[in-house]
C-alpha positions in Angstrom: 12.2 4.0 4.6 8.5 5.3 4.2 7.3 8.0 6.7 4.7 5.3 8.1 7.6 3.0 8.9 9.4 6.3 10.5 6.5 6.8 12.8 6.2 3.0 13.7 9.8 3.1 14.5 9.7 6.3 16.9 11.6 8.3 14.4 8.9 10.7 13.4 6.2 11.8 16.5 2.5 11.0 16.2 -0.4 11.3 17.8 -1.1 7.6 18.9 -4.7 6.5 19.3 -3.9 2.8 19.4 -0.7 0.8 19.2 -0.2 -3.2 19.8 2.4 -5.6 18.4 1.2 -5.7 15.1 -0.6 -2.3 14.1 -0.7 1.4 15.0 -3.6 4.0 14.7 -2.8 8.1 15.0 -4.2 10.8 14.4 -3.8 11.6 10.5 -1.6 15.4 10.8 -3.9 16.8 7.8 -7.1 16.4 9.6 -9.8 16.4 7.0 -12.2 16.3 10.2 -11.9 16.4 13.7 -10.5 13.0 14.5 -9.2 11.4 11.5 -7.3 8.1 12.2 -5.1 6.3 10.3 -4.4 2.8 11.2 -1.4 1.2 9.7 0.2 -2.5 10.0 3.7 -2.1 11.3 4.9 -4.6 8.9 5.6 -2.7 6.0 3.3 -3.4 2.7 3.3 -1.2 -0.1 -0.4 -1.4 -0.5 -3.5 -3.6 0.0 -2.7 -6.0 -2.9 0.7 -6.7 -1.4 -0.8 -7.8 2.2 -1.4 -11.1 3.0 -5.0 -12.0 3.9 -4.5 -12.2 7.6 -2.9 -8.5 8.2 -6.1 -7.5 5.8 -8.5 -8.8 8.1 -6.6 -7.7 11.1 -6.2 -4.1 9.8 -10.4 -3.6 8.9 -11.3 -5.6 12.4 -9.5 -3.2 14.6 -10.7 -0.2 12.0 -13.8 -1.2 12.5 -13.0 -1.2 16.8 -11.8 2.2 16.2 -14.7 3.7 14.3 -16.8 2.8 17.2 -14.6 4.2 19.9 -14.3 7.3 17.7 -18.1 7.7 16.8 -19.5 6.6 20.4 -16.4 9.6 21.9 -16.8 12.0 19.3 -20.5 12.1 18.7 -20.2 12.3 15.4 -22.9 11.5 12.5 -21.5 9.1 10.7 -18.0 8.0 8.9 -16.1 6.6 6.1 -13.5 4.1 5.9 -11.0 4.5 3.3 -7.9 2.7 1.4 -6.5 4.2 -1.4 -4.3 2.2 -3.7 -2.0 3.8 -6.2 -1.6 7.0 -7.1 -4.5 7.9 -9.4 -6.3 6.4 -6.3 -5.2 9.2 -4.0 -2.6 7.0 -2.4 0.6 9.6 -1.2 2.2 6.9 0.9 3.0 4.0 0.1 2.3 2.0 2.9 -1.3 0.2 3.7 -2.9 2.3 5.7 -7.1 2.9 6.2 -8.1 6.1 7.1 -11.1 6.5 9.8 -12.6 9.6 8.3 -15.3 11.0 10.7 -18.6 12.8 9.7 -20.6 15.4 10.7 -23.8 17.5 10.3 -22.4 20.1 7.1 -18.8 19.4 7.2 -16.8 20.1 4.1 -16.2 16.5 2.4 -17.7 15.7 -0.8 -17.2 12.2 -1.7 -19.4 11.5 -4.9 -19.4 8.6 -7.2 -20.3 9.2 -11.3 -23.6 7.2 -12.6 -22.2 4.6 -15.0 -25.1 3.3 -16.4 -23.6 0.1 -18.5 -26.1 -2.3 -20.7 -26.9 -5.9 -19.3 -24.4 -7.1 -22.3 -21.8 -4.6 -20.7 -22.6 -5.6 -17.6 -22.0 -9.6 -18.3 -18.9 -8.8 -20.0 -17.8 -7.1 -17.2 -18.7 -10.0 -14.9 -16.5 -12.2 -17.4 -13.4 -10.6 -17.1 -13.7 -10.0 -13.2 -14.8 -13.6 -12.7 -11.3 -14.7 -15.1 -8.7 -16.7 -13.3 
């Protein structure tokens, strides 16, 4: 059993932020800042490709509810929402979960993407294979 499905269960402690029938929200134990939240489905799904479309839309409604709570009670500046999916990702558990990642003025996260500058023939070929059923 996966330490999220421990913590749903009562097995492991957690800081709860939010629980109903469905999902839980707690504080994440490595806080990257003050008030980092992860909200997971209780239903167990290894990641966000294994969850049906319902629990999806569930899971980024209530972030979204918490990221309000949390920026309105926190003050903060801003903050991310996150899923990672497999390892190379940054995923270490595999359950869904979505972190709630609060900013503010000069903390300490760097999140930077690389410019890939592709060509517009690139850039249609790309759009091809996405597009592929």
């Amino acid at each position: 059993m996966c330490v999220f499905c421990k913590i749903v269960n009562g097995e492991i402690p957690a800081y709860k932020v939010y629980e109903d029938e469905d999902f839980l929200a707690f504080l994440d134990i490595a806080q990257a800042s003050v008030g980092h939240t992860l909200v997971v489905p209780k239903k167990h799904f290894s990641n966000f490709l294994e969850a049906d479309e319902e629990t999806i839309s569930k899971l980024f409604v209530l972030a979204a509810k918490l990221a309000k709570q949390i920026t309105q009670n926190l003050e903060v500046a801003g903050f991310n929402i996150l899923n990672n999916n497999g390892t190379v990702a940054g995923q270490s558990v595999n359950h869904l979960h979505v972190h709630i990642l609060p900013r503010y003025e000069h903390d300490s996260i760097t999140i930077k993407f690389a410019q890939n500058h592709l060509s517009e023939s690139e850039m249609q070929a790309l759009i091809a294979r996405i597009s592929h059923k």
